[in-house]
C-alpha positions as CSV (number, residue, x, y, z in Angstrom):
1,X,1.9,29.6,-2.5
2,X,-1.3,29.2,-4.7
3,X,0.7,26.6,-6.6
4,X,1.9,24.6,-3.7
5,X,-1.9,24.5,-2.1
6,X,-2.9,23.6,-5.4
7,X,-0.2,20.7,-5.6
8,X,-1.1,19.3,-2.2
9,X,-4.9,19.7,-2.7
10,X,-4.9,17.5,-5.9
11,X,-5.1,14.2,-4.0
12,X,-7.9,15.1,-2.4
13,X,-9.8,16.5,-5.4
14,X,-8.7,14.0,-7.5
15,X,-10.1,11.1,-4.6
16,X,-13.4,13.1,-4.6
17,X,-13.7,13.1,-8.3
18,X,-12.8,9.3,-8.7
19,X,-15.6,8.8,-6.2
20,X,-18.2,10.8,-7.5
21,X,-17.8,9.7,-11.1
22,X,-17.8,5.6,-9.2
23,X,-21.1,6.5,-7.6
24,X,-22.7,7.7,-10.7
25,X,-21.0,5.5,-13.1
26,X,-20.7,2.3,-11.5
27,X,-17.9,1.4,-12.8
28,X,-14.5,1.0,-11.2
29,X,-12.3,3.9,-12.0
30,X,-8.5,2.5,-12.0
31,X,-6.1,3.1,-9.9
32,X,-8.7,3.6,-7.1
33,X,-7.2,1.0,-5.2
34,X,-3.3,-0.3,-4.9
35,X,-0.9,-3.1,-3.5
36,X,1.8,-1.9,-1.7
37,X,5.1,-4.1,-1.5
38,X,7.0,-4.4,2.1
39,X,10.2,-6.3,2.3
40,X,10.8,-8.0,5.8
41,X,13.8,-9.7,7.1
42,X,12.1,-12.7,8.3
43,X,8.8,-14.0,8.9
44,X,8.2,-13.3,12.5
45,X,8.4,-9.4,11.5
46,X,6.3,-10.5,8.4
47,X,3.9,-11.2,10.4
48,X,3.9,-8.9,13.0
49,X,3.8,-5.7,10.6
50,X,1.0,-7.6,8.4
51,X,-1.3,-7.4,12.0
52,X,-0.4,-4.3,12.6
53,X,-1.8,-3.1,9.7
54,X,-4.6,-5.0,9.9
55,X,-5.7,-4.1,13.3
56,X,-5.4,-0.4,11.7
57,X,-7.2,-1.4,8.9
58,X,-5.1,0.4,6.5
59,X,-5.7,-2.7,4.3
60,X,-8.3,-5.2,3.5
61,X,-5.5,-7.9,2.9
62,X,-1.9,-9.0,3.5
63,X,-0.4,-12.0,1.8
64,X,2.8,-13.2,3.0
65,X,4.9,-14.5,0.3
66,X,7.8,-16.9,1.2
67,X,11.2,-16.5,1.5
68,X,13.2,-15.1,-1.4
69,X,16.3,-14.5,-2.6
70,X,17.8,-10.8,-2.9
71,X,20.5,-9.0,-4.2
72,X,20.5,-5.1,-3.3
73,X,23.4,-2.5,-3.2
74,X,24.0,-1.3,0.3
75,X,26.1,2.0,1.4
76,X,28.2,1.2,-2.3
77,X,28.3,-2.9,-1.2
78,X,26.4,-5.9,-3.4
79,X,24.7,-7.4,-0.5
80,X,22.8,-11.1,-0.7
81,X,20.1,-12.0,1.5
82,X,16.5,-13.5,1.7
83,X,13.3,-11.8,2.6
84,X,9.9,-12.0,3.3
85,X,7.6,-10.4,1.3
86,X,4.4,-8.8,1.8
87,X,1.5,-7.7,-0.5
88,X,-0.6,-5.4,1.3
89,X,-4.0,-5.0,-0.8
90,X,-5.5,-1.3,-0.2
91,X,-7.3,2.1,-1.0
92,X,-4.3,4.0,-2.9
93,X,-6.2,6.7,-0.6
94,X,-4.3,5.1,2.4
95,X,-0.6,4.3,0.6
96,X,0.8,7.6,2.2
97,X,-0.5,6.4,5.7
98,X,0.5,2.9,5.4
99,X,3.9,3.7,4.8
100,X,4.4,6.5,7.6
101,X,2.9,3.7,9.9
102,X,5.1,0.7,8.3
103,X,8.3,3.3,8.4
104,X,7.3,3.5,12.4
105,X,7.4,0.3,13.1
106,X,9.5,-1.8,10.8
107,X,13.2,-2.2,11.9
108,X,15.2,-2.0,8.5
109,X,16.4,1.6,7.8
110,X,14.9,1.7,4.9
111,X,12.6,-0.8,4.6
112,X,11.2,-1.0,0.9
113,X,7.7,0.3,1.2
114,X,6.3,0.4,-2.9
115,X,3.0,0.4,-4.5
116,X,1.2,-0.4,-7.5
117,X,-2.1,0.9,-8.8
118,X,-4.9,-1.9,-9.3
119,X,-5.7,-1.5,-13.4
120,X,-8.7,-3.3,-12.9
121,X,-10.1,-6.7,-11.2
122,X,-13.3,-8.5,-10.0
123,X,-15.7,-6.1,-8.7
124,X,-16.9,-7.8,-6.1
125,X,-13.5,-8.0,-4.7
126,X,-12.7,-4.8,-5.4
127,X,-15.7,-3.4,-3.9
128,X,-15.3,-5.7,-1.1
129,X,-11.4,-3.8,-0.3
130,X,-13.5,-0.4,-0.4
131,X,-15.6,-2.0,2.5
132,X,-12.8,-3.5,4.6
133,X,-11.0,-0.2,4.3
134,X,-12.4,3.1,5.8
135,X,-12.1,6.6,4.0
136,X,-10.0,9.3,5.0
């Protein structure tokens, strides 16, 4: 039991540490903030699951990448279609709620909800995704 609260404590922890060290440092610690990866079937839904996440300001930005080509396996079958894409830039703080919320609402079955830790960047963008996006 010690093990498992330890486990699902580390996030937290880990986010505290990351901000401390930030604070006192100035410097951007990587990994701090993420884009997360959503395919859609068209861009209607595209667009509809980028406001949604906006008006719940789980991110500070969504681009919406034009169609593309896919190729998948589905239930044991090479399927071929084109998506939507979106890249949802974030706190990786908020990836676990931004994909609960994009699971609620998106209408694939598995929709492709992925992420991607920021290695580093501008500052002054970053900094500006830490103000467009509350805290926990």
């Amino acid at each position: 039991q010690v093990l498992t609260l330890s486990l699902l404590m580390y996030p937290v922890l880990r986010s505290l540490a990351l901000q401390l060290h930030s604070a006192v440092t100035g410097s951007y610690i990587s990994g701090t903030h993420s884009i997360a990866f959503i395919n859609c079937l068209n861009e209607q839904i595209a667009k509809d699951i980028a406001r949604a996440i906006m008006e719940k300001k789980l991110a500070a930005y969504v681009n919406i990448l034009p169609k593309s080509s896919a190729l998948y396996f589905w239930k044991g079958e090479l399927e071929e279609s084109t998506e939507i894409l979106l890249l949802v830039k974030t706190r990786t703080s908020k990836i676990g709620e931004l994909s609960d919320y994009v699971r609620s609402i998106h209408p694939f079955e598995i929709p492709e909800i992925i992420s991607l830790p920021v290695d580093q960047g501008n500052p002054l963008y970053l900094k500006w995704i830490e103000e467009s996006v509350p805290r926990d």
